[in-house]
Every structure is written in C-alpha cells, then in structure tokens.
C-alpha positions as CSV (number, residue, x, y, z in Angstrom):
1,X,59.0,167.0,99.7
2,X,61.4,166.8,97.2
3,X,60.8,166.5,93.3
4,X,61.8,163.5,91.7
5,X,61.9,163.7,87.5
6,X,61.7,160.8,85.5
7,X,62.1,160.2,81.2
8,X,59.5,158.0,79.7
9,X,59.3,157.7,76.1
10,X,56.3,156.0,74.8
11,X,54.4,155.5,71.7
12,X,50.8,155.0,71.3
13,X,48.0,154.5,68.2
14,X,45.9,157.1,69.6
15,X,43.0,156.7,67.0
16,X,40.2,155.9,70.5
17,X,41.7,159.2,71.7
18,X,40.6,162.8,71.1
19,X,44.4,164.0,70.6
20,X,47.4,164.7,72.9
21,X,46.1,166.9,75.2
22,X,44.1,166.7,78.5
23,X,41.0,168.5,77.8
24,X,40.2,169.3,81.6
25,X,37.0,167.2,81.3
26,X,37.5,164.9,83.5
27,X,37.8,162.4,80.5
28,X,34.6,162.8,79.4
29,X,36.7,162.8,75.8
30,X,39.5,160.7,76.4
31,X,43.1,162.1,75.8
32,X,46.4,160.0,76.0
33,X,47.8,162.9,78.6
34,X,44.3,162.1,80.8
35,X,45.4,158.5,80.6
36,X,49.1,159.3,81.2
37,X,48.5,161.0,84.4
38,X,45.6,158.6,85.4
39,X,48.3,155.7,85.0
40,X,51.6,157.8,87.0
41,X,49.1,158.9,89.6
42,X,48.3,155.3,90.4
43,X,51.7,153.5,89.9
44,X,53.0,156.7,92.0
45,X,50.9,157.1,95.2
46,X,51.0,160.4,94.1
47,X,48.3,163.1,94.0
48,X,49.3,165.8,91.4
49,X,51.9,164.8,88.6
50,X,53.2,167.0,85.6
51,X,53.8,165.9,82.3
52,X,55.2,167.6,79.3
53,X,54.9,166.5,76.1
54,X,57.3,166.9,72.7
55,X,56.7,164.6,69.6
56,X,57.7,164.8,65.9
57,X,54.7,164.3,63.3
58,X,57.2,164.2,60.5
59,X,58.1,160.6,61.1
C-alpha cells in the first residue's frame, strides 16, 4: 500500500487535555494527539496513522 501524507494545521484550547502528547493509556488521560489519531483513524478507514507534531509556545 502506498503512503499517502497530508498537512493539517490546527489549533486547539487544550485546557480538558493533559498536554500534547499521547500518553499510551488508552485515553485514560486525554491528550489532543489521542484525539487527533482517534479522529484521522475514523475519517480515514485506516488502522495505524502517524502524526508529528511542531508548535511555537512563544506566540
């Protein structure tokens, strides 16, 4: 299967989060990557997606 790559730039108020990353949990603690990949996986068909993550906290 071939890999497909996509941009998505988002922006979130992440105070009902606990941070960025996915804590491998499960979401037992909610992260925006947990929902991220919950959301592609479902809009995708897809099993497994990757994301990487940059940000700027200077702003």
């Amino acid at each position: 299967m071939n890999q497909q790559h996509y941009r998505v730039v988002i922006s979130y108020n992440g105070s009902d989060y606990f941070g960025w990353q996915d804590l491998g949990d499960g979401g037992e603690k909610p992260t925006v990557q947990f929902e991220v990949l919950q959301a592609l996986r479902k809009i995708s068909k897809y099993a497994q997606c990757v994301v990487a993550g940059a940000s700027r906290t200077d702003a």
